[in-house]
C-alpha positions as CSV (number, residue, x, y, z in Angstrom):
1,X,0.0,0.0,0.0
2,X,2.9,2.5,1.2
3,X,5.0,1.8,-2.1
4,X,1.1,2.1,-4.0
5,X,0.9,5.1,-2.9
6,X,4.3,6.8,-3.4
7,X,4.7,5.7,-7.1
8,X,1.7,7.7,-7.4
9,X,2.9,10.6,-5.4
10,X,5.7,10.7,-7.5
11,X,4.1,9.8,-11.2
12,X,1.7,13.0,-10.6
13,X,4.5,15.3,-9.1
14,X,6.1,15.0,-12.4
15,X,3.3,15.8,-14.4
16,X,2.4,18.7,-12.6
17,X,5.6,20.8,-13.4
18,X,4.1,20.1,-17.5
19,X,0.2,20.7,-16.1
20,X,0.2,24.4,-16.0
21,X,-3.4,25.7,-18.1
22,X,-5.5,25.8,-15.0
23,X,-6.8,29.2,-16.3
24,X,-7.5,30.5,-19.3
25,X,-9.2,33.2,-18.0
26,X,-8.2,37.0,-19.9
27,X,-7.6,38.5,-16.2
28,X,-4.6,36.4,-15.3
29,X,-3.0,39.0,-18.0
30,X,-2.7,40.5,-14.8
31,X,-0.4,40.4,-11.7
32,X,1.0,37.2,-11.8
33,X,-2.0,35.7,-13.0
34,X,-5.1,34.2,-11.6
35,X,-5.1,32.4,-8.3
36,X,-6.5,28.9,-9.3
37,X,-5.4,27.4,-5.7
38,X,-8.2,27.8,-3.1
39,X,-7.8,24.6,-0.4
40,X,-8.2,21.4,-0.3
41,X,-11.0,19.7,-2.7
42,X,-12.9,19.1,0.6
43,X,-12.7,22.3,1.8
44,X,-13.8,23.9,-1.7
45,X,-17.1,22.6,-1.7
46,X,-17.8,23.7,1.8
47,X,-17.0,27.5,0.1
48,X,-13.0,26.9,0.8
49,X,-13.5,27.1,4.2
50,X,-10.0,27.5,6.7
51,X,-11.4,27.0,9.6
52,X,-12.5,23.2,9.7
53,X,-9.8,20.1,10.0
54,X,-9.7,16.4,11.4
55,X,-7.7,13.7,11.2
56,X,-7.8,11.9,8.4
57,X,-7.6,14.9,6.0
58,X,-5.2,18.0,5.1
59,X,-6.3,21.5,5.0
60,X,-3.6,22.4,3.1
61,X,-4.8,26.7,3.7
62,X,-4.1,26.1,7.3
63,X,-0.9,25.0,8.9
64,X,-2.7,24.8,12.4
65,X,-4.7,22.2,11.1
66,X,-1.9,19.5,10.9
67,X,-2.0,19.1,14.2
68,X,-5.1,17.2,13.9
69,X,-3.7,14.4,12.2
70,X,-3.4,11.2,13.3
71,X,-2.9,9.1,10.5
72,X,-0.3,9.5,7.4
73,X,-2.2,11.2,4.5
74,X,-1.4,11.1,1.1
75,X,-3.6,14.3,-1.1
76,X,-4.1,14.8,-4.2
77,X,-6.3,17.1,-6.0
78,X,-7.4,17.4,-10.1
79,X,-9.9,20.0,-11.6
80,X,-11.8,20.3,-14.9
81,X,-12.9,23.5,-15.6
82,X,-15.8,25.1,-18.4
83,X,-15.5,28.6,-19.4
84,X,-18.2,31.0,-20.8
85,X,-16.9,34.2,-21.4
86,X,-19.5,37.5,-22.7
87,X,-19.1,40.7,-24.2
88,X,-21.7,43.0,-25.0
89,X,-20.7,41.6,-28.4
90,X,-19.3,38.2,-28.2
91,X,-19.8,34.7,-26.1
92,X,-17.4,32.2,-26.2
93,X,-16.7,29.1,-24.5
94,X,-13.3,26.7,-23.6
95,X,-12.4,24.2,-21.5
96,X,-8.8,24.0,-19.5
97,X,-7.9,20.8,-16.8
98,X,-5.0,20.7,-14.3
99,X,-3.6,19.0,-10.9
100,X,-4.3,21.3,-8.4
101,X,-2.1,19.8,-5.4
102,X,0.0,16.7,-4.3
103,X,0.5,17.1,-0.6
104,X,1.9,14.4,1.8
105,X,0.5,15.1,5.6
106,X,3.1,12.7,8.4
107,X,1.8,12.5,12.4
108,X,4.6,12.1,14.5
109,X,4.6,11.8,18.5
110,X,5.1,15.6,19.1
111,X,4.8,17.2,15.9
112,X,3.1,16.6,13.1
113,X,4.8,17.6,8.9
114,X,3.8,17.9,5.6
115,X,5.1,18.6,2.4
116,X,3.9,19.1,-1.3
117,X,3.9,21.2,-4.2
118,X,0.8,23.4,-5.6
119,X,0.5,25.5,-8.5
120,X,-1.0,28.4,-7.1
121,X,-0.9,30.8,-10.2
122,X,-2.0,30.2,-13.8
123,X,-1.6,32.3,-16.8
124,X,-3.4,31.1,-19.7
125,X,-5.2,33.5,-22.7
126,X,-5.7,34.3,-25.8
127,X,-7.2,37.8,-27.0
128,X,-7.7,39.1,-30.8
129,X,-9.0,42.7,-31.9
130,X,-9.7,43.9,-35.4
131,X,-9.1,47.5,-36.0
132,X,-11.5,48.0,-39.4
133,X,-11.1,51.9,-38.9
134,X,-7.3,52.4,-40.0
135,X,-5.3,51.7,-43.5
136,X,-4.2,48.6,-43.5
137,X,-6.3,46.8,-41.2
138,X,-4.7,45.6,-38.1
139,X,-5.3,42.7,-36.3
140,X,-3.9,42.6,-32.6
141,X,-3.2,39.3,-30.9
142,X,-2.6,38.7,-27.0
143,X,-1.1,35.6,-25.4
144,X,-0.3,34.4,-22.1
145,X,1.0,31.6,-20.3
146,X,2.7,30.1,-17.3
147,X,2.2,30.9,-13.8
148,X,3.6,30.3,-10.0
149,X,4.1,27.3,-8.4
150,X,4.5,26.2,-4.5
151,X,6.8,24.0,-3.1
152,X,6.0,24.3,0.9
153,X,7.0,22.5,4.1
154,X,4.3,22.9,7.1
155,X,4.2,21.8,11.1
156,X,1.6,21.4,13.2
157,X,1.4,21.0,16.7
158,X,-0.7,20.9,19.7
159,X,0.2,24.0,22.4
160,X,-2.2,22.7,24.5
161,X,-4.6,19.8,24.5
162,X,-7.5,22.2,22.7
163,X,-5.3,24.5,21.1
164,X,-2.8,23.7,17.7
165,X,-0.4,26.0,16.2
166,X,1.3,25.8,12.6
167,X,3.9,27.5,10.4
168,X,4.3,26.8,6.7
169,X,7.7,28.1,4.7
170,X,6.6,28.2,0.8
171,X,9.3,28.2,-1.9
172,X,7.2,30.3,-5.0
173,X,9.1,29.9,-8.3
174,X,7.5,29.7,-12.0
175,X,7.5,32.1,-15.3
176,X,5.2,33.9,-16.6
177,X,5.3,34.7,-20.9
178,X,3.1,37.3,-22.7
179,X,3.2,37.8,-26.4
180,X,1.6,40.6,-28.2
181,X,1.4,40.1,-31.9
182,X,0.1,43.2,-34.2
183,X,-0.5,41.8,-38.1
184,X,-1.6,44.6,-41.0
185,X,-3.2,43.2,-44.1
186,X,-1.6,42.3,-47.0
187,X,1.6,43.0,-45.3
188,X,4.3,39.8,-45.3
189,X,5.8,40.0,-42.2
190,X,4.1,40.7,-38.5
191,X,5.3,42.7,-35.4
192,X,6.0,40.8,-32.5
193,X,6.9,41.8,-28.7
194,X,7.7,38.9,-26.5
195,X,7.9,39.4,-22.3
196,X,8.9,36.7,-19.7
197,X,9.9,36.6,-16.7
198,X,11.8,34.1,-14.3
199,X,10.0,34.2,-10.3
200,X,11.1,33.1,-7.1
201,X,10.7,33.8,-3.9
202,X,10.1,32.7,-0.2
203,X,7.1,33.6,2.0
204,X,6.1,32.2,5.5
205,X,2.2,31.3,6.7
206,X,1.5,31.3,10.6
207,X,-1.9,29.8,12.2
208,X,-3.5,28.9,15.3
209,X,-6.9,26.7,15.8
210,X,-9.1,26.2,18.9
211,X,-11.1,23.6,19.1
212,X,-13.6,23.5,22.3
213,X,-16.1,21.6,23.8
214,X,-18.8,23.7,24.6
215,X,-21.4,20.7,26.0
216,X,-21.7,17.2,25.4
217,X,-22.0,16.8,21.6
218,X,-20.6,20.4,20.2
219,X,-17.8,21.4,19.3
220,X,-16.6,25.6,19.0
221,X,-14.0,26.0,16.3
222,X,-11.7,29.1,15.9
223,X,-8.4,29.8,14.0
224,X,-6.5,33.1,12.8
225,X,-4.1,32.9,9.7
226,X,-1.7,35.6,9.3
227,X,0.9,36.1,5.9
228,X,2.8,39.0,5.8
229,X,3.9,40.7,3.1
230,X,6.3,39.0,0.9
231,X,8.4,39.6,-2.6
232,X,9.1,37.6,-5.5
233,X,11.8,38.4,-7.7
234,X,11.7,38.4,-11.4
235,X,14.3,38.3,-13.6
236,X,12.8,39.7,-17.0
237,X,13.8,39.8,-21.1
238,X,12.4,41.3,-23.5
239,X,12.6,40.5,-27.5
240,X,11.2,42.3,-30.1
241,X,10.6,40.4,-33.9
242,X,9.7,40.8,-36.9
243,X,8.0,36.9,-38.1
244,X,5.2,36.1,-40.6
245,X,2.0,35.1,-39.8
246,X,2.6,31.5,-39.7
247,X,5.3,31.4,-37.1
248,X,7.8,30.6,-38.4
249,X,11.3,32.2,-39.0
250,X,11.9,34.8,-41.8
251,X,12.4,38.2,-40.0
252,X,14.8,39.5,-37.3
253,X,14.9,40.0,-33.9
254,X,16.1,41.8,-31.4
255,X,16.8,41.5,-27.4
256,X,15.9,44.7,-25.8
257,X,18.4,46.0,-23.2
258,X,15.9,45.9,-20.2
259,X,19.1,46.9,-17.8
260,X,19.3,50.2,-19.5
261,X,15.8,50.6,-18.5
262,X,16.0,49.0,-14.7
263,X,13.4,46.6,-15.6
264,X,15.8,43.5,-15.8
265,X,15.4,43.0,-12.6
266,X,12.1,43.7,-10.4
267,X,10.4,42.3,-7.6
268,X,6.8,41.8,-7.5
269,X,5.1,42.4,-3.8
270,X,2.6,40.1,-2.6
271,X,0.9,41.7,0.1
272,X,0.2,40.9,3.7
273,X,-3.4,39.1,4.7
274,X,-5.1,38.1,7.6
275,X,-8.2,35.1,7.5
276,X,-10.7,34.5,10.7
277,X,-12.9,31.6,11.0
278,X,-15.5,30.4,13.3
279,X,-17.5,27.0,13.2
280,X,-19.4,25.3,15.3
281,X,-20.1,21.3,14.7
282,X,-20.7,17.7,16.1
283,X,-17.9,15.4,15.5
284,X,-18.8,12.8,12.6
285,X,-22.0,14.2,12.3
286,X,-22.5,17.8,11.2
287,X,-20.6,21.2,11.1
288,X,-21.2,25.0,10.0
289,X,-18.4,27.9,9.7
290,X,-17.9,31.0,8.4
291,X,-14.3,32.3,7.5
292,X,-13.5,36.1,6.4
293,X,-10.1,37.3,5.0
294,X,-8.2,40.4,4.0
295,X,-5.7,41.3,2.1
296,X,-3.7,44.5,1.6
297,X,-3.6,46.2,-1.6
298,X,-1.0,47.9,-3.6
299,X,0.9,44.7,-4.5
300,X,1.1,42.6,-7.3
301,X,1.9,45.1,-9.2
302,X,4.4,43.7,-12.6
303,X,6.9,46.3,-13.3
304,X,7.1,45.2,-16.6
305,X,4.3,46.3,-17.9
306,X,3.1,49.7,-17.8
307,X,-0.7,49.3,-17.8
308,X,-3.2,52.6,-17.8
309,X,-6.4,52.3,-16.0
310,X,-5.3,49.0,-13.8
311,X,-5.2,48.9,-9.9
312,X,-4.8,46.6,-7.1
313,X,-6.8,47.9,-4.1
314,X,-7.8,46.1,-1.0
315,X,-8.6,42.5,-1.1
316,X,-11.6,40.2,0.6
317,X,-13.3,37.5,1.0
318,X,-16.5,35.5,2.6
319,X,-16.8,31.8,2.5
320,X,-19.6,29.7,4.4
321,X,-20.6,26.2,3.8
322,X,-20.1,23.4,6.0
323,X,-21.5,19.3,6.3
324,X,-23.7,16.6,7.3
325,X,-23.2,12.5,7.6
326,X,-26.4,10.7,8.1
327,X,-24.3,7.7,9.9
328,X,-20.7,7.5,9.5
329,X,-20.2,4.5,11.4
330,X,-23.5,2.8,9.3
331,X,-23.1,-0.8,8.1
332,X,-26.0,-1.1,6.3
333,X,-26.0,1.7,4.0
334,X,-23.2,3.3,2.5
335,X,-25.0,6.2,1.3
336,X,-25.4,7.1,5.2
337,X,-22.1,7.0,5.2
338,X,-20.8,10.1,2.9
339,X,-20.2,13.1,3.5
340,X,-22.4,15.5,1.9
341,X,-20.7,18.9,1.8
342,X,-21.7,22.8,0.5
343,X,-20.7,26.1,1.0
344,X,-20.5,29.2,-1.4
345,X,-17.7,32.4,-1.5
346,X,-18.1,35.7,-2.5
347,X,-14.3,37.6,-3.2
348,X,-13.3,41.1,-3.9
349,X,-9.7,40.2,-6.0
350,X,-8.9,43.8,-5.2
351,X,-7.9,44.0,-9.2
352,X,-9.7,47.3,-10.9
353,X,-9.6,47.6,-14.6
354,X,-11.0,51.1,-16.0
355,X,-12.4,51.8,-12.4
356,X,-14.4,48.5,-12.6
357,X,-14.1,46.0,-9.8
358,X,-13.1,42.1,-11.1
359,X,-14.9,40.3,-8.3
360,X,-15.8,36.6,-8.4
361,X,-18.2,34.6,-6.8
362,X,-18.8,30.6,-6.5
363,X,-21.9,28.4,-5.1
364,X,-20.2,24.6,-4.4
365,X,-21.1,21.5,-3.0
366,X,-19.2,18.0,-2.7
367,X,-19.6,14.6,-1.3
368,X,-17.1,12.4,0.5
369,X,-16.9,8.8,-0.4
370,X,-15.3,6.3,1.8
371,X,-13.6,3.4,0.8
372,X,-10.5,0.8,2.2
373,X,-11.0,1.9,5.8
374,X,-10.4,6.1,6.6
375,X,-9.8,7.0,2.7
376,X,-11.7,8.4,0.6
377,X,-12.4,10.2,-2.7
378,X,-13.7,13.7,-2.4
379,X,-15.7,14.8,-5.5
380,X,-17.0,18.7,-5.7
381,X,-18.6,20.9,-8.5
382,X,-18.7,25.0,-8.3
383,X,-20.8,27.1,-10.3
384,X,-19.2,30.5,-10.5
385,X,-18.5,33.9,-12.1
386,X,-15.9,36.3,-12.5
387,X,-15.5,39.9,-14.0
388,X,-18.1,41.8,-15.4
389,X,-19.4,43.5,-19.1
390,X,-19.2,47.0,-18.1
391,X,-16.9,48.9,-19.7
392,X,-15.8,46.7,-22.5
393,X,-14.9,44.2,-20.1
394,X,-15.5,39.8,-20.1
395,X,-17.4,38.2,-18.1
396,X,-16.4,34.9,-17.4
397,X,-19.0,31.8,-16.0
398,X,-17.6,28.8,-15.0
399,X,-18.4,25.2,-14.0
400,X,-16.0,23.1,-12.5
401,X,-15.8,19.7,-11.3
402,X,-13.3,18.8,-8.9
403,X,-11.8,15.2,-7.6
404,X,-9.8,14.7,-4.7
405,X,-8.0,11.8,-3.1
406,X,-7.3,11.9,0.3
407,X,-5.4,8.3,1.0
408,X,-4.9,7.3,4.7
409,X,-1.8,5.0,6.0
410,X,-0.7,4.0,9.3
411,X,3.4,4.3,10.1
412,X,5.7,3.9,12.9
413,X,3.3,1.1,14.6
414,X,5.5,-1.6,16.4
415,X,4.2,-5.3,16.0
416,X,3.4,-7.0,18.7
417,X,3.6,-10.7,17.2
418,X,6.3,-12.2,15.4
């Protein structure tokens, strides 16, 4: 089972580093693109709540939380993902698929550890306008791709026997590629301006969680998550080319000296937040939270670009859901036995085009599946939207449908017969 599960682990930690379209939404132009990690597949469809954990799953969101494992967890989570995006003139669909985590969760006697790798960015579009007013007509073309990835190492540990504490240190590394292509009709070659950038950086995440009786059967839960302000570093180039249509070679080029202009080096700030949560639940049975964050604005701001009529202001957001098992321990019907979760969000991204706020909103639900003893498979769906059609803006609806694997082993047990 152990060796099962690594080859796995490791099978799917290799394709993730190749897996990177998890957006192909026109707003991760933007930043450092659009944040397409949001928890644990368990936690998403209860509106990506922070503030619930146990022991036989990761909430990867909240480093507190490990100390609620008791058994070795293996996590792994995929998502599909349909797009509908609207104009006041257009509507066009598209589909984009992509592992979301691979986490491994390990209990030990006095502290609890995990490890994994997430890609928490995505940069993914692909944007034409047609310019009929001007001789020759010109046809502009936008392309994206890339994004930021996570490579963390969390602890978790109990303070006190209702009280846990975590601290997660994230390596952030990735790159991040925007082409803008102008063609004019009936002219041979096009115009072509390629950006990328090269990011890294290290940022820490600190947590607390409380969980109290408050009478025989419930159950108060608390936590505070804090990440202050952090900076990645980007190490940028610039080429400008000449190309035809097709692609291929058959123009020139030219690497512009960014150095000259201080811009081949920046460093992208990603701004403090805080995240409170409060839940109250039965164990095995039932629970209901709330969790509110915040972030600071100002940051993630890339100095590569200089963009008119874009701002990142202050940050939010509101996530409630929670669930309900008929009978977890029931032998008779397995359906009593899953977990059936739901929850909705409601986020302020703090990005402003043209005065216009980009928020985003998503209504989930989920069910946990059991299966060979505490694993199971945890499937969710979201129905969402982001951005909005005023002012020449997209508006983008989504469906997603989320998997999850949350695979339980037992280590370090001594055996007591030969």
């Amino acid at each position: 089972m152990k060796k099962l599960l690594l080859a796995i682990f490791i099978i799917l930690n290799t394709l993730i580093m190749y897996s990177q379209t998890g957006s192909l939404s026109p707003y991760s132009f933007y930043g450092v693109g659009v944040n397409t990690f949001k928890g644990s597949m368990d936690n998403r469809s209860m509106g990506g709540l922070n503030v619930y954990s146990d022991s036989i799953h990761l909430n990867l969101t909240n480093p507190a939380a490990y100390s609620e494992l008791k058994l070795v967890n293996y996590s792994i989570g995929l998502n599909y993902n349909n797009y509908n995006f609207k104009t006041d003139a257009t509507n066009e669909s598209a589909t984009s698929a992509n592992i979301n985590y691979l986490a491994v969760g390990i209990p030990t006697k006095h502290l609890n550890f995990g490890f994994g790798i997430i890609p928490q960015t995505s940069v993914g579009y692909f944007l034409k306008s047609i310019d009929e007013t001007v001789v020759p007509e010109q046809v502009d073309r936008y392309e994206g791709e890339g994004g930021v990835n996570t490579a963390f190492l969390t602890f978790g540990f109990k303070l006190f026997k209702r009280i846990g504490v975590g601290f997660t240190a994230n390596y952030q590394f990735g790159n991040l590629k925007h082409v803008n292509s102008r063609f004019l009709k009936d002219i041979e070659l096009s115009t072509r301006l390629e950006n990328n950038s090269s990011l890294s950086g290290v940022n820490f995440v600190y947590s607390t969680l409380i969980r109290e009786k408050i009478s025989k059967n419930l159950i108060l839960h608390a936590t505070y998550i804090f990440k202050p302000e952090s900076k990645l570093s980007s190490n940028n180039t610039q080429i400008l080319a000449t190309m035809p249509p097709s692609g291929s070679y058959g123009g020139d080029f030219e690497q512009i000296d960014l150095s000259a202009l201080n811009l081949d080096k920046t460093e992208i700030i990603i701004p403090k937040s805080h995240s409170f949560g409060i839940g109250i639940g039965e164990d095995t049975k039932w629970f209901i939270g709330v969790d509110y964050s915040k972030t600071d604005g100002g940051g993630l701001e890339n100095k590569l670009f200089t963009l008119k009529n874009v701002e990142f202001k202050e940050a939010s957001k509101i996530a409630f859901g929670g669930f309900w098992i008929p009978k977890y321990d029931s032998f008779t019907s397995y359906f009593s036995r899953i977990v059936y979760r739901a929850g909705i969000r409601i986020e302020e991204t703090g990005l402003h085009i043209q005065n216009q706020a980009i928020n985003e909103f998503g209504i989930n639900f989920g069910f946990g599946l059991p299966f060979q003893g505490f694993s199971n498979i945890n499937l969710g769906f979201e129905v969402g939207r982001r951005g909005t059609k005023n002012a020449g803006l997209i508006q983008e609806d989504f469906f997603s449908i989320r998997l999850g694997l949350s695979l339980n082993d037992r280590w370090f047990v001594k055996n007591k017969y030969n």
